[in-house]
N, C-alpha and C positions, 0 to 999 in steps of 0.2 A: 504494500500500500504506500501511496505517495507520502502520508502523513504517515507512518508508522516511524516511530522513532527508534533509533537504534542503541544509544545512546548518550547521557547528556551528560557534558563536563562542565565543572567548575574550573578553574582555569585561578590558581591563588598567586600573588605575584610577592616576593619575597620582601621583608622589611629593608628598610634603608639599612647603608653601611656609610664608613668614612666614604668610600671611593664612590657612593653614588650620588651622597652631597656634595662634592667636587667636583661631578662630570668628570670621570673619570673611567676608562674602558677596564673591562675587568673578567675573565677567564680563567681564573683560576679555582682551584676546587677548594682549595684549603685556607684562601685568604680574601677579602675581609670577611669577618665576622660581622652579626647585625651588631650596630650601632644602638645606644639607648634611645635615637626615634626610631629606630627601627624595631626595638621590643614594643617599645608603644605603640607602635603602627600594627603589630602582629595582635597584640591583647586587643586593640577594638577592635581589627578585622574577624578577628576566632568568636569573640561575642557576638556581633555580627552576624555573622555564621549560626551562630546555636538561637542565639534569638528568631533568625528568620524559617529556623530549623529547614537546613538545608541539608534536605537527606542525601548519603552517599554508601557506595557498598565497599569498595575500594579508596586509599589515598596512597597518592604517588607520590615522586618527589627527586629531583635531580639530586648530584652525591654533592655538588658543594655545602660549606659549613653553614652559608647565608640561608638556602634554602632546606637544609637539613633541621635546625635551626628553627624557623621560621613551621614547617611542618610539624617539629616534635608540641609544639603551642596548638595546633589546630587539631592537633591527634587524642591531646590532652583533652580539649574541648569535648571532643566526639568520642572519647574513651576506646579510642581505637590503636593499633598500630600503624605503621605506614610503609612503605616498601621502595627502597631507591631503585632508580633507572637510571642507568650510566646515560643513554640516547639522548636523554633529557638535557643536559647539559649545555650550556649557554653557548653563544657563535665566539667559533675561534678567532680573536683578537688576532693572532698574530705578534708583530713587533709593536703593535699598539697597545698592548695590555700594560694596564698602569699610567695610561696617558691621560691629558686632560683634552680636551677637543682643541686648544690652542698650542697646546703641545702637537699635537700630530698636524698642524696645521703648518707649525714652525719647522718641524723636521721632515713632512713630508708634505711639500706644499703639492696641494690639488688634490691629494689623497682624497680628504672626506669626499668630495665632488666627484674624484672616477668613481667610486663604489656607489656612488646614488646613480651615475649615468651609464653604468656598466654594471651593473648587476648581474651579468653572467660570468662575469671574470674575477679571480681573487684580487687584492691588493697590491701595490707594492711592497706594505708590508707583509705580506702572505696573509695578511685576515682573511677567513671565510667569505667568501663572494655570497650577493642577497639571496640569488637564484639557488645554488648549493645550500645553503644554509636552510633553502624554504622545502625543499624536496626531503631535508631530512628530520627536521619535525616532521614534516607530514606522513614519511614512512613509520616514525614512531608513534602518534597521535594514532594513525590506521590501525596501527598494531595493536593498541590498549582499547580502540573503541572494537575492532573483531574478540578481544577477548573480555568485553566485558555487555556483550546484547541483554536490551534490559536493564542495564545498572543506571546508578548515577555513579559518576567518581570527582575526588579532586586532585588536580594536578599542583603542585607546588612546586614554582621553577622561577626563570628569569623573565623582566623583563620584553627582552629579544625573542626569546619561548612564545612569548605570547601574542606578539605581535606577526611571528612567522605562521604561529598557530592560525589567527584571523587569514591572513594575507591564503593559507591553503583554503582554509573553510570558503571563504567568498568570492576565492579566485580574484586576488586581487593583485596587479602587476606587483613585481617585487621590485621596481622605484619606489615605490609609493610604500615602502615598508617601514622604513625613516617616520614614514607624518602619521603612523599611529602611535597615540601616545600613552602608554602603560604606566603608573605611578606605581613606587616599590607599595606594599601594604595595600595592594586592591584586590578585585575582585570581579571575573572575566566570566563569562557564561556562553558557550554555544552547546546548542543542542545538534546530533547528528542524525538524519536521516539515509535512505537509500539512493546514493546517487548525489547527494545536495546535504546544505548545512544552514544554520539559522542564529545568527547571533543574538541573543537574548540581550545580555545586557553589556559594556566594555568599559575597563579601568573603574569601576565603582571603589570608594574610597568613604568607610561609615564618618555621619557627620559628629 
């Protein structure tokens, strides 16, 4: 059936760190930790969540510390465990991990601009190219929504995750992956049907 859904994800985006209140690129697994707006951002997004009693049968959760982190808070919430996914894992930075946007602008002038108008090709700095980056969420996303018909789940990841996430769901050029705008501590909704996807609700952040 056209409307039969197949399954619906939550879609959690991880609390603030030092490096993502500096604009600052970041791929690494085991560095930064959330930051204390970032704990804060996690306690009302998990309340949140349980107030709006947002059922799930499964949570996921990429291996970094941010998002690991950020999960064990939402797990707690729902009295559940949670389960990492290597896949899940944020877009490879490359030579830009650790940079500030004006840093890579200094040391690799034009950089930011090929990778918005070249999206098929990696970096100078070898970053993960848009297009590359978007095909592999979406292998991994496929893969948790065939193994979970019927559920609801939540994803706890980056970012980037979620944005590449949307950009598969609605088929949306991957230039235009930049100007969707995900805040750490919100809260992403698509539901998946057969063939097609449905964005519910994008970047919610409890007031």
């Amino acid at each position: 059936m056209y409307f039969n859904r197949k399954c619906k994800i939550t879609f959690v985006c991880h609390g603030a760190t030092i490096y993502s209140e500096e604009g600052r690129f970041s791929d690494a697994e085991n560095y930064p930790p959330l930051s204390e707006l970032g704990v804060e951002e996690m306690k009302n997004l998990s309340n949140y969540l349980k107030a709006r009693a947002v059922k799930n049968d499964v949570i996921y959760t990429s291996p970094s510390v941010r998002t690991v982190q950020s999960a064990m808070m939402v797990a707690k919430i729902f009295k559940k465990d949670y389960v990492i996914v290597d896949d899940l894992k944020t877009r490879n930075c490359g030579k830009w991990n650790g940079l500030t946007y004006d840093q890579i602008e200094e040391q690799y002038p034009g950089g930011l601009e090929r990778i918005l108008s070249h999206p098929e090709e990696r970096t100078m700095a070898d970053a993960e190219g848009s297009i590359e980056f978007i095909e592999r969420i979406k292998k991994v996303i496929d893969r948790l929504v065939a193994q979970n018909i019927g559920n609801r789940i939540i994803i706890v990841t980056h970012p980037e995750v979620i944005q590449a996430a949307i950009c598969a769901a609605l088929d949306i050029p991957a230039d235009k992956l930049p100007k969707i705008f995900i805040r750490t501590g919100s809260a992403t909704q698509i539901s998946y049907y057969e063939g097609w996807a449905s964005l519910v609700y994008s970047g919610y952040v409890p007031l």
